[in-house]
PDB file of N, CA, C and O in Angstrom:
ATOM      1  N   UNK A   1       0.836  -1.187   0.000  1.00  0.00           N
ATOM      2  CA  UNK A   1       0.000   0.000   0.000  1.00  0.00           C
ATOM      3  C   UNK A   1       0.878   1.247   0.000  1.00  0.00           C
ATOM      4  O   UNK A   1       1.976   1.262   0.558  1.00  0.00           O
ATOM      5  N   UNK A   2       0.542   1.924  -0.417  1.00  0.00           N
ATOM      6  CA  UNK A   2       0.953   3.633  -1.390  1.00  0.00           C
ATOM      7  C   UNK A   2       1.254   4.206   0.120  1.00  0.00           C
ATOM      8  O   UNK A   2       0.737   3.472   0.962  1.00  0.00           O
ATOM      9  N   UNK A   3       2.166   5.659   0.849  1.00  0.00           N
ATOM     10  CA  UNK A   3       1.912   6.205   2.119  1.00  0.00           C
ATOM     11  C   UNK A   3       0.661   7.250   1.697  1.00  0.00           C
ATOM     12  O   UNK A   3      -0.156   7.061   0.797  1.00  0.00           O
ATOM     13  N   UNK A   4       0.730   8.204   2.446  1.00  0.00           N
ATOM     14  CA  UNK A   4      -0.507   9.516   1.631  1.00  0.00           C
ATOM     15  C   UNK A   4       0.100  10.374   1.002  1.00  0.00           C
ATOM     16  O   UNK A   4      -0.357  11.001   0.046  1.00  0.00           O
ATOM     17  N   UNK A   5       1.423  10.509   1.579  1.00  0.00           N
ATOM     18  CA  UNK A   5       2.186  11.537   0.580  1.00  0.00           C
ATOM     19  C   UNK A   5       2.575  11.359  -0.951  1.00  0.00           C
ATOM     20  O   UNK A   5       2.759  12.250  -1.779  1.00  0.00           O
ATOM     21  N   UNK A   6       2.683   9.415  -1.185  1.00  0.00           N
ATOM     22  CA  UNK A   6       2.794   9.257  -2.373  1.00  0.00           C
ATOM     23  C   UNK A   6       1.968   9.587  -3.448  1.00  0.00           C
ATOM     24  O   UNK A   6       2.298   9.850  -4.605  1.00  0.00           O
ATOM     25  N   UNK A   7       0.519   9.533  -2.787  1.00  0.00           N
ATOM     26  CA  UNK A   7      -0.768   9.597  -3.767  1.00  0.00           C
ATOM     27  C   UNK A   7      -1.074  11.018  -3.675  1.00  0.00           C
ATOM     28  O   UNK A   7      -0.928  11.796  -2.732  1.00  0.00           O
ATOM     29  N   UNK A   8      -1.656  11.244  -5.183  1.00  0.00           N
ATOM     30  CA  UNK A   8      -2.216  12.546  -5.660  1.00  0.00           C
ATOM     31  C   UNK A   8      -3.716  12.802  -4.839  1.00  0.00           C
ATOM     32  O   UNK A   8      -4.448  11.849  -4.572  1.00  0.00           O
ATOM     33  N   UNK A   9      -4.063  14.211  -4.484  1.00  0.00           N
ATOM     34  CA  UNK A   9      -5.045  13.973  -3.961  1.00  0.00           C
ATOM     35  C   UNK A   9      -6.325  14.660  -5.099  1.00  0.00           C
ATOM     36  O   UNK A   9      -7.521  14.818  -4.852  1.00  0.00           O
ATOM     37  N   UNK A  10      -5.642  14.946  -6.263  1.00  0.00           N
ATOM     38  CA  UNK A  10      -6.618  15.004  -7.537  1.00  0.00           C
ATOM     39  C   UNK A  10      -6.191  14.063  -8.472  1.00  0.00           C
ATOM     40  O   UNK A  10      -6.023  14.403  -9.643  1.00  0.00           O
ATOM     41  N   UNK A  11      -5.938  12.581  -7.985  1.00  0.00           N
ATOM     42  CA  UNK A  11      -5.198  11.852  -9.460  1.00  0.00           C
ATOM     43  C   UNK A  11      -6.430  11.046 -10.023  1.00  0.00           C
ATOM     44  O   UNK A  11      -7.192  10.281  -9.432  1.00  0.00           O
ATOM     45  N   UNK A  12      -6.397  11.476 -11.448  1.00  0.00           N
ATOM     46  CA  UNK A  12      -7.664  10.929 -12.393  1.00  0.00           C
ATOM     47  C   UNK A  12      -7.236   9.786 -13.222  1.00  0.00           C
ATOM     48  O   UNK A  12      -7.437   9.777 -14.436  1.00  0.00           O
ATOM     49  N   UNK A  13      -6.750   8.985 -12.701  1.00  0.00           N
ATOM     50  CA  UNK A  13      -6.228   7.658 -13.984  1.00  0.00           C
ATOM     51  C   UNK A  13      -7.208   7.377 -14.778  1.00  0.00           C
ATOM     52  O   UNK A  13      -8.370   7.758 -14.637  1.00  0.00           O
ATOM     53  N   UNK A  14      -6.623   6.453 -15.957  1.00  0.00           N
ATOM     54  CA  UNK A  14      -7.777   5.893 -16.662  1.00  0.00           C
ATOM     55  C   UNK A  14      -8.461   4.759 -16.116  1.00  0.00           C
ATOM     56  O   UNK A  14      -9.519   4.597 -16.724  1.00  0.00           O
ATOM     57  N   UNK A  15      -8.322   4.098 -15.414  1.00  0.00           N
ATOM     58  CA  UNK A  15      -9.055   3.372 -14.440  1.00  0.00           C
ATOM     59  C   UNK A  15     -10.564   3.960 -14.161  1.00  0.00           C
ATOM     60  O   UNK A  15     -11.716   3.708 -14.511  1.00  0.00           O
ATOM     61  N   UNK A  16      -9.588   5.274 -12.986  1.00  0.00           N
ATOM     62  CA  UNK A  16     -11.114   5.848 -12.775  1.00  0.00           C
ATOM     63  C   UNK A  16     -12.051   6.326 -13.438  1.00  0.00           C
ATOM     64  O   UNK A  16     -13.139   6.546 -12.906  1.00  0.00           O
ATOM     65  N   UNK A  17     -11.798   6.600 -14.829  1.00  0.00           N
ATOM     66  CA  UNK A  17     -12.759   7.361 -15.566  1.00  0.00           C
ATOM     67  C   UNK A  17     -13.620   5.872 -17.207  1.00  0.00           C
ATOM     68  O   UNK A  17     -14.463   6.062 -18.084  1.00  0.00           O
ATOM     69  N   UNK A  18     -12.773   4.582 -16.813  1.00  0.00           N
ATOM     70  CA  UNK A  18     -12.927   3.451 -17.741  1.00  0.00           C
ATOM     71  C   UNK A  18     -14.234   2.742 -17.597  1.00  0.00           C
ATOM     72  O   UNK A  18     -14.843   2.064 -18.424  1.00  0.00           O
ATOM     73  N   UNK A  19     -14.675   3.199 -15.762  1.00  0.00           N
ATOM     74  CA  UNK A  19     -15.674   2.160 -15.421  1.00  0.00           C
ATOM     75  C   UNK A  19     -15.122   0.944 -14.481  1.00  0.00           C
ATOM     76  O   UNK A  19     -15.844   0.207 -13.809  1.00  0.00           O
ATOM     77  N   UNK A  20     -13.799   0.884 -14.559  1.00  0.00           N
ATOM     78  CA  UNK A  20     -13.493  -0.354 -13.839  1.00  0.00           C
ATOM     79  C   UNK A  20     -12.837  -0.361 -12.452  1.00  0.00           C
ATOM     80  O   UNK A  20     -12.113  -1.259 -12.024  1.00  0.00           O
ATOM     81  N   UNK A  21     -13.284   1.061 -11.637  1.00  0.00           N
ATOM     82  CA  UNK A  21     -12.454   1.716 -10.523  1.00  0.00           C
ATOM     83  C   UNK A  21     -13.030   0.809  -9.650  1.00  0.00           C
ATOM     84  O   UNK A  21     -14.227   0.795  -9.361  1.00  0.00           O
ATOM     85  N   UNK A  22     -12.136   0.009  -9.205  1.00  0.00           N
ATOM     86  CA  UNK A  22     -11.669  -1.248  -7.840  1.00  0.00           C
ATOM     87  C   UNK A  22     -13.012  -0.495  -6.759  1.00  0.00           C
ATOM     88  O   UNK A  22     -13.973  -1.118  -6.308  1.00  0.00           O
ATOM     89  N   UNK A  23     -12.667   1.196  -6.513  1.00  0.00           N
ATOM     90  CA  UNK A  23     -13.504   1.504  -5.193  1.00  0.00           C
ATOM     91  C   UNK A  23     -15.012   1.838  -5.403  1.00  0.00           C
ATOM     92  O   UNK A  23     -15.975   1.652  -4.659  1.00  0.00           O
ATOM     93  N   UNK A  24     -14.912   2.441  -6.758  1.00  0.00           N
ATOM     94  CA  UNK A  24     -16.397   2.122  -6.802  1.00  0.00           C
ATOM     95  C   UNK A  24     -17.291   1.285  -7.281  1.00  0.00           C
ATOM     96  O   UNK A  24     -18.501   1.508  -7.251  1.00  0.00           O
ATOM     97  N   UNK A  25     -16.667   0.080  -7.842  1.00  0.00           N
ATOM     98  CA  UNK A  25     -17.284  -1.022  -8.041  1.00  0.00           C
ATOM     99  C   UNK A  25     -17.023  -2.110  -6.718  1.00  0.00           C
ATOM    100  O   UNK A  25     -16.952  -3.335  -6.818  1.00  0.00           O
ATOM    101  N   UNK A  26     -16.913  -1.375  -5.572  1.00  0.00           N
ATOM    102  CA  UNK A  26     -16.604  -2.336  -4.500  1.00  0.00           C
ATOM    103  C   UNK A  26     -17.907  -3.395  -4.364  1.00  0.00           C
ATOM    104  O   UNK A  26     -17.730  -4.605  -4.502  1.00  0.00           O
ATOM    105  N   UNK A  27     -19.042  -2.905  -4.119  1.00  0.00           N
ATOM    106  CA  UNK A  27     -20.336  -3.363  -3.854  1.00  0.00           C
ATOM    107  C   UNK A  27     -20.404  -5.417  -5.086  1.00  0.00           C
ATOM    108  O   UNK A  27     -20.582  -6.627  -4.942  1.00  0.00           O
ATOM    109  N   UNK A  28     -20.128  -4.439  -6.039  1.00  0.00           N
ATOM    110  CA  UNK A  28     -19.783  -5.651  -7.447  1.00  0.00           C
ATOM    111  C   UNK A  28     -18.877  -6.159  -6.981  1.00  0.00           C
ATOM    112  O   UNK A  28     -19.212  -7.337  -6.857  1.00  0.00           O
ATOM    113  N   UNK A  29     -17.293  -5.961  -6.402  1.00  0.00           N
ATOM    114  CA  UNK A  29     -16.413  -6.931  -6.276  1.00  0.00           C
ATOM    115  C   UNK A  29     -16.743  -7.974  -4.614  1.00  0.00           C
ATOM    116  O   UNK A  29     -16.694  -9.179  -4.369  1.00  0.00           O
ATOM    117  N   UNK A  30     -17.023  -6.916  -3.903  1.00  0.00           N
ATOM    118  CA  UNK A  30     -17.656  -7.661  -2.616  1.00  0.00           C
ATOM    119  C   UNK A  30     -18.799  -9.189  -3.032  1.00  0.00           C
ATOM    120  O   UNK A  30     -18.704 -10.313  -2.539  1.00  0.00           O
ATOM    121  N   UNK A  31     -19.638  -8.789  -3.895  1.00  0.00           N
ATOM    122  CA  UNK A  31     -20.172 -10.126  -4.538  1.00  0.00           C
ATOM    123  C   UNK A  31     -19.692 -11.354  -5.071  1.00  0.00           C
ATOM    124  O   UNK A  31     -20.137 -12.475  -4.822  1.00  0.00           O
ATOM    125  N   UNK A  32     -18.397 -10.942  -6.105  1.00  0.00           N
ATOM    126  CA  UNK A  32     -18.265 -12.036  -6.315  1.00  0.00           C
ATOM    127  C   UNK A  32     -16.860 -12.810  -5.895  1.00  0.00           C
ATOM    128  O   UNK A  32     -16.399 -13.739  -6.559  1.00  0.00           O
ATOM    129  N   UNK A  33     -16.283 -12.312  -4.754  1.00  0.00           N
ATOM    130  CA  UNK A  33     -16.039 -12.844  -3.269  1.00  0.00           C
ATOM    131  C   UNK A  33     -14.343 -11.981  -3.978  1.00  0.00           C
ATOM    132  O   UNK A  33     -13.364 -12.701  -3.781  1.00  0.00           O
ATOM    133  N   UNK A  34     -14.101 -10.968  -4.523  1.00  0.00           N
ATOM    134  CA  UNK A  34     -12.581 -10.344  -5.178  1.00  0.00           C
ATOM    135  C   UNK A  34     -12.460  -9.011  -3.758  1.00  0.00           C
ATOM    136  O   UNK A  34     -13.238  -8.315  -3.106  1.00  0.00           O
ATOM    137  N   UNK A  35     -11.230  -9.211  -3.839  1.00  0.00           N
ATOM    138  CA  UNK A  35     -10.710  -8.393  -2.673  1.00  0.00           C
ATOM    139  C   UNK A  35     -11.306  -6.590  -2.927  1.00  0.00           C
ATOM    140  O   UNK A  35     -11.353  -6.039  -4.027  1.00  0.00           O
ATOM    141  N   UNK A  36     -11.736  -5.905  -1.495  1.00  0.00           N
ATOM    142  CA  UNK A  36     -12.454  -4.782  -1.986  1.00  0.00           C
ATOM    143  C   UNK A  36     -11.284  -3.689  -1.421  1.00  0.00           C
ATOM    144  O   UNK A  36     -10.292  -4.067  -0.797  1.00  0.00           O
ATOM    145  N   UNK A  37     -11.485  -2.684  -1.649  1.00  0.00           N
ATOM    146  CA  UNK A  37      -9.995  -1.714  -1.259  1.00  0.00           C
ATOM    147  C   UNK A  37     -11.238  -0.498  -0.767  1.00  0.00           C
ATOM    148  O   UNK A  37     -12.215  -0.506  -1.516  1.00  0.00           O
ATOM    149  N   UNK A  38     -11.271   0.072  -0.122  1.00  0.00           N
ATOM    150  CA  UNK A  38     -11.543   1.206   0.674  1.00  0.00           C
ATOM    151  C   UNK A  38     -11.048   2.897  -0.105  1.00  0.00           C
ATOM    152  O   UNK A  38     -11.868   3.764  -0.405  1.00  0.00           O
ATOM    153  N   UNK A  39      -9.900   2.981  -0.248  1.00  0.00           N
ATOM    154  CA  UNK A  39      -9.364   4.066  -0.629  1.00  0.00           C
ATOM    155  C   UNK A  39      -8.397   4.303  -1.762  1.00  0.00           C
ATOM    156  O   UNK A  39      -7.859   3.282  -2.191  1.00  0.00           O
ATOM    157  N   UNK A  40      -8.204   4.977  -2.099  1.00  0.00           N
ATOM    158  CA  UNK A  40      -7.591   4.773  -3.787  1.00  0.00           C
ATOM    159  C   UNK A  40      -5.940   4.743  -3.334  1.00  0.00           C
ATOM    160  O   UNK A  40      -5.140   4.333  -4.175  1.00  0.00           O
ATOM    161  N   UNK A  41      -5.692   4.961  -2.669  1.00  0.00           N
ATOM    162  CA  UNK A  41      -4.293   4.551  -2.331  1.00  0.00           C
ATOM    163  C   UNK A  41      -4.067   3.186  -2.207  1.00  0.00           C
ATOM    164  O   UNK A  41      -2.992   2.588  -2.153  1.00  0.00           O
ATOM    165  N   UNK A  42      -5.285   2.733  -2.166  1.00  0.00           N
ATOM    166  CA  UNK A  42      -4.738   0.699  -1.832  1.00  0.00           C
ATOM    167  C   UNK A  42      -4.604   0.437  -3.726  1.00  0.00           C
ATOM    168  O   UNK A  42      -3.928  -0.455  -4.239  1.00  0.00           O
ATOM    169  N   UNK A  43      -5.301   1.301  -4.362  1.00  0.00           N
ATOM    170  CA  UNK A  43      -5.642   1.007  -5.720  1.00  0.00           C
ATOM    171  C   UNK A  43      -4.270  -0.125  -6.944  1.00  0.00           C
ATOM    172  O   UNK A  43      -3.075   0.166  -6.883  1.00  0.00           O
ATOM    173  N   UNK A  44      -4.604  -0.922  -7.593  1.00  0.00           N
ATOM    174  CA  UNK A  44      -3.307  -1.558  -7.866  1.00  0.00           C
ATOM    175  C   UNK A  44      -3.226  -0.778  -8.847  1.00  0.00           C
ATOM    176  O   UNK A  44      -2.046  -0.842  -9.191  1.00  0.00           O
ATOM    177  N   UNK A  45      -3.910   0.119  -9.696  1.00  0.00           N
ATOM    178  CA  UNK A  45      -3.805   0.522 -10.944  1.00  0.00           C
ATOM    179  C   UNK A  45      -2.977   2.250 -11.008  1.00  0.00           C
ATOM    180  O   UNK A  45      -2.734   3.021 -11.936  1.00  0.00           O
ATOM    181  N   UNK A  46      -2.729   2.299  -9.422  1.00  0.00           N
ATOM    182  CA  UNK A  46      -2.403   3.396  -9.334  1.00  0.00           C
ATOM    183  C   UNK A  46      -1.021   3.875 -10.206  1.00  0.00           C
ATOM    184  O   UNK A  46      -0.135   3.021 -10.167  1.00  0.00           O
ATOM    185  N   UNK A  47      -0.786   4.740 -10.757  1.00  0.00           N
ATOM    186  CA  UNK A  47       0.384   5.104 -11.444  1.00  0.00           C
ATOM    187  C   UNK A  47       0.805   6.499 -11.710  1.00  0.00           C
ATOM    188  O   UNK A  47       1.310   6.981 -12.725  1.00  0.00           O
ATOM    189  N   UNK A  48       0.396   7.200 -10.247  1.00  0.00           N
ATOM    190  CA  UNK A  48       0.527   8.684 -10.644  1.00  0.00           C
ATOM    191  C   UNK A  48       0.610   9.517 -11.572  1.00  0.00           C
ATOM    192  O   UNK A  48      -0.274   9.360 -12.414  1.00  0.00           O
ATOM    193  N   UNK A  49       1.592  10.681 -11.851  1.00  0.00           N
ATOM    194  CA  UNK A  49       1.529  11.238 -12.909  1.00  0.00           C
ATOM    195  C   UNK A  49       1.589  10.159 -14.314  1.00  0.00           C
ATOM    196  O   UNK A  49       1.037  10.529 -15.350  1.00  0.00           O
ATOM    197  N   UNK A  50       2.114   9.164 -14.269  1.00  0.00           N
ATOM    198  CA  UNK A  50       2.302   8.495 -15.544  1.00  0.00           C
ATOM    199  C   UNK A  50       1.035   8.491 -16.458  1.00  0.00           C
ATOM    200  O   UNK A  50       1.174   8.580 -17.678  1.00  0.00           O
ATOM    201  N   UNK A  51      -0.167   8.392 -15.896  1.00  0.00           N
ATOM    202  CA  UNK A  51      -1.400   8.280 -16.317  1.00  0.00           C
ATOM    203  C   UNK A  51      -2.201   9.057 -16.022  1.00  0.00           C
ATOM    204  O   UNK A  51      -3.183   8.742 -16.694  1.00  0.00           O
ATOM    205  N   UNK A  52      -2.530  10.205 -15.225  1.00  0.00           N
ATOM    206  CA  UNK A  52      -3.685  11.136 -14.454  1.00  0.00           C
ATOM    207  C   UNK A  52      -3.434  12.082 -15.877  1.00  0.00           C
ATOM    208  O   UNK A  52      -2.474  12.586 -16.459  1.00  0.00           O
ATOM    209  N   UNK A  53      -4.972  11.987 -16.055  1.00  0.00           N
ATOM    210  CA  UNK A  53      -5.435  12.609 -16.777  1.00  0.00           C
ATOM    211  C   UNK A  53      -5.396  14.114 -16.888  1.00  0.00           C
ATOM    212  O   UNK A  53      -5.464  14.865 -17.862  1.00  0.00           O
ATOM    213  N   UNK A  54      -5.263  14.328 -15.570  1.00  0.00           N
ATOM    214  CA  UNK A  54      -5.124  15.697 -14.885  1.00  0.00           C
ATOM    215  C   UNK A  54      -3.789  16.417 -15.111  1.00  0.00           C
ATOM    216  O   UNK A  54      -3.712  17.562 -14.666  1.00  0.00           O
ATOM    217  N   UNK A  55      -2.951  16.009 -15.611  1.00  0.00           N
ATOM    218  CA  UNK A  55      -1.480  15.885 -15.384  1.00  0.00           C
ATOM    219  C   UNK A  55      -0.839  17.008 -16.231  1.00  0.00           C
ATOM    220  O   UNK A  55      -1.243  16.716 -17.356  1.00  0.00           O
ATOM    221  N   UNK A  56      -0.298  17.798 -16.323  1.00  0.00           N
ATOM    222  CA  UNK A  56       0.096  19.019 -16.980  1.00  0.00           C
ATOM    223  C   UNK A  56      -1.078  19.663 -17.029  1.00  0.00           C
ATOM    224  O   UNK A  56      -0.981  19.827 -18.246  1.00  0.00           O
ATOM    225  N   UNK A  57      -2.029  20.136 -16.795  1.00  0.00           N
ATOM    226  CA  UNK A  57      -3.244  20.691 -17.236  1.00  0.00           C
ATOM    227  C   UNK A  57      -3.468  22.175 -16.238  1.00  0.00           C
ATOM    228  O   UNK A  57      -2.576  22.715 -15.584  1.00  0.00           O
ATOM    229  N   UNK A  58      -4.278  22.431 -16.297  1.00  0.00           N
ATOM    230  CA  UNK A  58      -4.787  23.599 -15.287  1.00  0.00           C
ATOM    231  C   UNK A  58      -5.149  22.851 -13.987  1.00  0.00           C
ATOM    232  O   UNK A  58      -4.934  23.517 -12.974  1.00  0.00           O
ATOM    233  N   UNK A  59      -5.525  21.926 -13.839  1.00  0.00           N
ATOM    234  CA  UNK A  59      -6.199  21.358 -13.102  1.00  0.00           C
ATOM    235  C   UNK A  59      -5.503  20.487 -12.314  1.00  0.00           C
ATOM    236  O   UNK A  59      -6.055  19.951 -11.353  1.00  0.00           O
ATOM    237  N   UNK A  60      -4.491  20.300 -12.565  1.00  0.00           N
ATOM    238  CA  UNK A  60      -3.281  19.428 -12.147  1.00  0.00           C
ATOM    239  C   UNK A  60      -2.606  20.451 -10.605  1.00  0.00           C
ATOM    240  O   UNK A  60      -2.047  21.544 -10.512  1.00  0.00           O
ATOM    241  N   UNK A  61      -3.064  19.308  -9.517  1.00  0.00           N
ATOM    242  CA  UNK A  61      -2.832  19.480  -8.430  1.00  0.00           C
ATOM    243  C   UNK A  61      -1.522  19.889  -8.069  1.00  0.00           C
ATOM    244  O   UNK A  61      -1.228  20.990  -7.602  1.00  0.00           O
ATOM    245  N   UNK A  62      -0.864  19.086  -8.274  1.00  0.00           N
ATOM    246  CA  UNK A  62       0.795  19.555  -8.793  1.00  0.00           C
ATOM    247  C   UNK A  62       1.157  20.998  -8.732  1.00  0.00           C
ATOM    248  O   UNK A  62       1.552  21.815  -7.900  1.00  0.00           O
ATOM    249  N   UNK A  63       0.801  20.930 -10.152  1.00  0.00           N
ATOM    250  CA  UNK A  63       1.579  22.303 -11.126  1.00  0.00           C
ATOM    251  C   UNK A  63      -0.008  23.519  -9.834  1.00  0.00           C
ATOM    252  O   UNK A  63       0.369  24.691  -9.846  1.00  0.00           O
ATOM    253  N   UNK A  64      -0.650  23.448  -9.423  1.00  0.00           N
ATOM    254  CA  UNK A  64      -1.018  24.621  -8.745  1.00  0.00           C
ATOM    255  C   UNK A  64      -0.344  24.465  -7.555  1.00  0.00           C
ATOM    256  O   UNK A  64      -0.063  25.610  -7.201  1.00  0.00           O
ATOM    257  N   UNK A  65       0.051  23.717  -6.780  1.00  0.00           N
ATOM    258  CA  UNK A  65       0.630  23.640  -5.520  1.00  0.00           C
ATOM    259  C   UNK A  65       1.916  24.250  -5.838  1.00  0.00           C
ATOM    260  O   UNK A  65       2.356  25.010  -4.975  1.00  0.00           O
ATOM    261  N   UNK A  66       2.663  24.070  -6.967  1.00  0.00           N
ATOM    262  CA  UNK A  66       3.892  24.970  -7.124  1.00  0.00           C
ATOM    263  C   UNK A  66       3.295  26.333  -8.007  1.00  0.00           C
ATOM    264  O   UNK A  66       4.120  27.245  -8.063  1.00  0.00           O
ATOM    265  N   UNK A  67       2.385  26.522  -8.491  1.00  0.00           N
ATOM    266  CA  UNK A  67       2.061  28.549  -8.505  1.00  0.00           C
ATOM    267  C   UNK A  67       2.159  28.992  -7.726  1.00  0.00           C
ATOM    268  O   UNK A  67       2.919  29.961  -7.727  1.00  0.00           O
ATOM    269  N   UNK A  68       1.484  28.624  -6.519  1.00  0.00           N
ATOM    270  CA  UNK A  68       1.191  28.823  -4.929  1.00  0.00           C
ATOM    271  C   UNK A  68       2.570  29.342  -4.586  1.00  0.00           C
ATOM    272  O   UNK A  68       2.644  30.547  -4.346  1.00  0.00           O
ATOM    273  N   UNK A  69       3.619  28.651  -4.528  1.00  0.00           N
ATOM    274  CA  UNK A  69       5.151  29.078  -3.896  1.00  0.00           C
ATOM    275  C   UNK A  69       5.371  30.374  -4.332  1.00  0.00           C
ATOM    276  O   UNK A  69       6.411  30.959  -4.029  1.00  0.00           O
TER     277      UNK A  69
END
């Protein structure tokens, strides 16, 4: 598991936006007996900037936390 500092706290992978996000299909994975994860830091698909959609953008948590300085 990821610490909190590793994980983005706006990270948009393609995961989350595919339909197939581990946390909100927990209810579905809890059924058919697949391990359920709580918080997106347990996420296996996690891959920070490599994939967040968000990532160079305006919107990119990042790049505003360093305007801020």
């Amino acid at each position: 598991m990821k610490n909190e500092s590793e994980v983005c706290e706006g990270y948009c992978g393609v995961t989350c936006i595919d339909g197939h996000c581990p946390k909100a299909n927990a209810e579905e994975y809890a059924e058919r007996g697949m391990d359920v994860i709580c918080a997106c830091q347990e996420c296996i698909y996690y891959k920070g900037c490599e994939d967040c959609f968000l990532y160079d953008s305006e919107y990119c948590v990042l790049i505003r936390k360093e305007k801020k300085k």
